[in-house]
Each structure stands twice: as C-alpha cells, then as structure tokens.
LODOSE-571045 format. One record per residue: residue in three letters; residue number from 1; x, y, z of N, C-alpha, C, CB in turn. Coordinates in pm, whole numbers, plus 50000, padded with zeros to 5 digits. Glycine has a CB too. Layout:
# residues N
r | k | n.x | n.y | n.z | ca.x | ca.y | ca.z | c.x | c.y | c.z | cb.x | cb.y | cb.z
ALA | NUM | X | Y | Z | X | Y | Z | X | Y | Z | X | Y | Z
...
//
This chain:
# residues 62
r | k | n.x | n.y | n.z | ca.x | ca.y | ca.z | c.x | c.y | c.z | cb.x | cb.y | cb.z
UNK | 1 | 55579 | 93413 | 59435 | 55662 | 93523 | 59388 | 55588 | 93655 | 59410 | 55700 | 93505 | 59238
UNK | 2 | 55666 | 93753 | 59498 | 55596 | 93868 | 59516 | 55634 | 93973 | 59443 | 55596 | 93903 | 59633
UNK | 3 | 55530 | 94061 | 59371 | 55542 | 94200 | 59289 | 55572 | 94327 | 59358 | 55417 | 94230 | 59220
UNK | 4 | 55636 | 94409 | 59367 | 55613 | 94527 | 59447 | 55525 | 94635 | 59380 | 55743 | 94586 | 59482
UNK | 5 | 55513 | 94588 | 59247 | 55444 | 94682 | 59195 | 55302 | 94616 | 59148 | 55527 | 94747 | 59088
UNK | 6 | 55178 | 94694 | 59136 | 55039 | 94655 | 59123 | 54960 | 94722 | 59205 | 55017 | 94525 | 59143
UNK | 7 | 54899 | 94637 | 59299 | 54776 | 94674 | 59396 | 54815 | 94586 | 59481 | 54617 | 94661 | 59351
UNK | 8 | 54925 | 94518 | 59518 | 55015 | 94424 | 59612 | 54993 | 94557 | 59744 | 55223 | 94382 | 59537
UNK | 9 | 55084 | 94660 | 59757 | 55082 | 94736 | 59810 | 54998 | 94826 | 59890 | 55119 | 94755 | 59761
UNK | 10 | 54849 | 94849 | 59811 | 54768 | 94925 | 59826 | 54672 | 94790 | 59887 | 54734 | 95020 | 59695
UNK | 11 | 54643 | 94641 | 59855 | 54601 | 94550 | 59947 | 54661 | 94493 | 60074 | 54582 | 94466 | 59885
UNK | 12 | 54760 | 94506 | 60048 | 54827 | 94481 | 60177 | 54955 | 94550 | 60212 | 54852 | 94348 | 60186
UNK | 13 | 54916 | 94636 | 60313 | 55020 | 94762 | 60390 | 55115 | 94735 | 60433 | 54985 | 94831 | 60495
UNK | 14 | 55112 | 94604 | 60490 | 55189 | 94574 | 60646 | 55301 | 94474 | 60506 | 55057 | 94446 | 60836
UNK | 15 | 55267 | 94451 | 60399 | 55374 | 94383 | 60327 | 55470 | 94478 | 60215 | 55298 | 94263 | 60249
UNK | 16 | 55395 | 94607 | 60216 | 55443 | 94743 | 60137 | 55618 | 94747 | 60216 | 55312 | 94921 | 60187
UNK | 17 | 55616 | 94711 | 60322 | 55754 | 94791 | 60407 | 55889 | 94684 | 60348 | 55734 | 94781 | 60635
UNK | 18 | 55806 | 94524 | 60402 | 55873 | 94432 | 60340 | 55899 | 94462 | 60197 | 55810 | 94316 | 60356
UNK | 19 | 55849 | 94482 | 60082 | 55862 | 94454 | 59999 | 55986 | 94538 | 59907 | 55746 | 94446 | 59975
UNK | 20 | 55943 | 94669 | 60022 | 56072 | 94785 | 59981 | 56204 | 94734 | 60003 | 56071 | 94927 | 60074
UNK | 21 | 56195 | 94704 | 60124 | 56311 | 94656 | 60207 | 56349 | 94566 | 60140 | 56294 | 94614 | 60340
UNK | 22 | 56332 | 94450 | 60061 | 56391 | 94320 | 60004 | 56441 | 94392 | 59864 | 56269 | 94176 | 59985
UNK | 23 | 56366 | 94451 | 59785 | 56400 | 94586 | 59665 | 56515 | 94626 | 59701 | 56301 | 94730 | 59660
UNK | 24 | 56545 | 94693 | 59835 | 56654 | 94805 | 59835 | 56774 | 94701 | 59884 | 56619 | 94956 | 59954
UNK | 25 | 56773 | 94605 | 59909 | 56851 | 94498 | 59967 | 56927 | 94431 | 59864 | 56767 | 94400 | 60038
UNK | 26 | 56841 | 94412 | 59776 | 56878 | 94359 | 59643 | 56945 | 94451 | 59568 | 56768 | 94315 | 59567
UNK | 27 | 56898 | 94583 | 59553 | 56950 | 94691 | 59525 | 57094 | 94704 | 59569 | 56873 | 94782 | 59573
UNK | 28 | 57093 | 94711 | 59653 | 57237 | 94723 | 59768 | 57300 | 94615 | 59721 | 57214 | 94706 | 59955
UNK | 29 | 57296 | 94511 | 59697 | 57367 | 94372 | 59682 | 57403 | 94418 | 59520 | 57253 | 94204 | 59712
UNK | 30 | 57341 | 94427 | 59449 | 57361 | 94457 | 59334 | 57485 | 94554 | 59328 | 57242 | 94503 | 59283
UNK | 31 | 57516 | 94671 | 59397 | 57533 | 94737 | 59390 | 57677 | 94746 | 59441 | 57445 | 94780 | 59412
UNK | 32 | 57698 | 94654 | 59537 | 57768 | 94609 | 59634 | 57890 | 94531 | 59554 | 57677 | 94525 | 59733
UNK | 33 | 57822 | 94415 | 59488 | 57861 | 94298 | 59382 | 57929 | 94393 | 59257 | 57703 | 94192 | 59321
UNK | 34 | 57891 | 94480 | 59193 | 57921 | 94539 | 59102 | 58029 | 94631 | 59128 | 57822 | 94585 | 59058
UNK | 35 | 58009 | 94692 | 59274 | 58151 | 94769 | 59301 | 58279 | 94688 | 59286 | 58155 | 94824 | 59448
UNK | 36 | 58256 | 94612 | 59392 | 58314 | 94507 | 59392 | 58435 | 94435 | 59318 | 58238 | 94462 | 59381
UNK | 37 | 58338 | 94397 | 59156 | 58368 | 94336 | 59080 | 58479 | 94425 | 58975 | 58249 | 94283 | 59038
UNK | 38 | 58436 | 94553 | 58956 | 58476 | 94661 | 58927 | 58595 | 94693 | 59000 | 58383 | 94743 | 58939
UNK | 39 | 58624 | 94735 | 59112 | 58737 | 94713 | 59182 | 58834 | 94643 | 59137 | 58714 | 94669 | 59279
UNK | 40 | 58787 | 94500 | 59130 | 58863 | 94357 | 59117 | 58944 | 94406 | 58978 | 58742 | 94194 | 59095
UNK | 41 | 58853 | 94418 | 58925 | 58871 | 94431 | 58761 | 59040 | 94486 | 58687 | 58743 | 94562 | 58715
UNK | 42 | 58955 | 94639 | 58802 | 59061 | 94763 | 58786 | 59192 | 94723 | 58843 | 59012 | 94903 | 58866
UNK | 43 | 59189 | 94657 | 58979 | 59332 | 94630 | 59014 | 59371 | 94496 | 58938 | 59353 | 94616 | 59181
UNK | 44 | 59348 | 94382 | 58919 | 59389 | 94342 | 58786 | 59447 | 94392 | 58687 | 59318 | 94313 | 58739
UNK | 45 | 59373 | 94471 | 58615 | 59432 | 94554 | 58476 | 59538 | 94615 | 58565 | 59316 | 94684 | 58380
UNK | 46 | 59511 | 94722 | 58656 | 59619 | 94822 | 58680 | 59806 | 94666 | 58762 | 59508 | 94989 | 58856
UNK | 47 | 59759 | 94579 | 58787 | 59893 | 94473 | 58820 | 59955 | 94452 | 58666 | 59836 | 94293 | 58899
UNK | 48 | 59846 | 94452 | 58599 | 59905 | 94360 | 58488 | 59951 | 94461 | 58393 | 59796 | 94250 | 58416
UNK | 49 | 59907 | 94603 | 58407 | 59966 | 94709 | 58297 | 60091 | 94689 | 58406 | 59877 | 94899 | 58260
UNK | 50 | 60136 | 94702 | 58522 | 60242 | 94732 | 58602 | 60351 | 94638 | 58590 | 60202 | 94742 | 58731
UNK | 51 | 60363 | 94495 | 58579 | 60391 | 94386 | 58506 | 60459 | 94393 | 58401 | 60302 | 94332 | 58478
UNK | 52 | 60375 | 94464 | 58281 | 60331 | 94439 | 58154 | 60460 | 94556 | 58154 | 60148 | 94459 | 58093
UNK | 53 | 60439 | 94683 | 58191 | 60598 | 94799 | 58189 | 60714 | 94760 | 58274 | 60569 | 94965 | 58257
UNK | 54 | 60693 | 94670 | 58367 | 60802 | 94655 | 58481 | 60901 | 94521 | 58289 | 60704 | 94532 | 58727
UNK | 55 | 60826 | 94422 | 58272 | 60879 | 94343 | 58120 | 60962 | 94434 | 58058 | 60756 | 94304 | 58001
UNK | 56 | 60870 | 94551 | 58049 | 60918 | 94620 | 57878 | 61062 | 94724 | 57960 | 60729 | 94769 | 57765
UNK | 57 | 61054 | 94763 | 58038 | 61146 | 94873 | 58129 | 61279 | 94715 | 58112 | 61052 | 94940 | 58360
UNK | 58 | 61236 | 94648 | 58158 | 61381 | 94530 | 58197 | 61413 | 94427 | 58049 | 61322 | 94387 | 58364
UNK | 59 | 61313 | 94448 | 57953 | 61372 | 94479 | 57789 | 61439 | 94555 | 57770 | 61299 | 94514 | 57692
UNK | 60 | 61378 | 94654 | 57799 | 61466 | 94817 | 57729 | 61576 | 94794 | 57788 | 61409 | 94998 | 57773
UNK | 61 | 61592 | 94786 | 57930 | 61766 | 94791 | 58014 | 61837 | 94720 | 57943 | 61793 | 94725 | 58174
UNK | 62 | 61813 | 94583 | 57887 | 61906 | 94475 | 57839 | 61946 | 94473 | 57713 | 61859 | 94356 | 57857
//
C-alpha cells in the first residue's frame, strides 16, 4: 500500500508522478461517481414530483 504523503516522495521521484496521477484519478472517479449519482438522483425526484402532479392535476379534473 502506497502513501503519497511522508518521505515516499522525496525518496523516490520517479514514483512522486505516479502517485499524483493515481490521487487525481481517484479524485476524478470520485468525482465523476458523485456527479453522476446526483444527476440520477435529481431526475428521479424531478419524474416522480412530475408523476406525483400529473396524479393530483387528473384528481383535481375528476
């Protein structure tokens, strides 16, 4: 298991680039996943409020 943070970095250079890069990747994925999910979320709620008034509108008519 690698740290990015310590003296990882400052002992070994050539693994400093890697180590960012897998950070910001994960970062990105994170980030990615969470939009994402968020999205999902919102159009869900926003079908089901739409649904949920299209019911109550064809109550009210009847």
């Amino acid at each position: 298991m690698f740290t990015c943070q310590g003296g990882l970095e400052l002992t070994s250079p050539h693994l400093a680039p890697w180590c960012v890069g897998t950070y910001v990747f994960f970062a990105m994925c994170s980030v990615t996943v969470g939009g994402f999910t968020t999205l999902l979320y919102m159009g869900c709620r926003s079908l089901l409020d739409a649904s949920a008034c299209d019911i109550m509108n064809i109550c009210s008519v009847y």
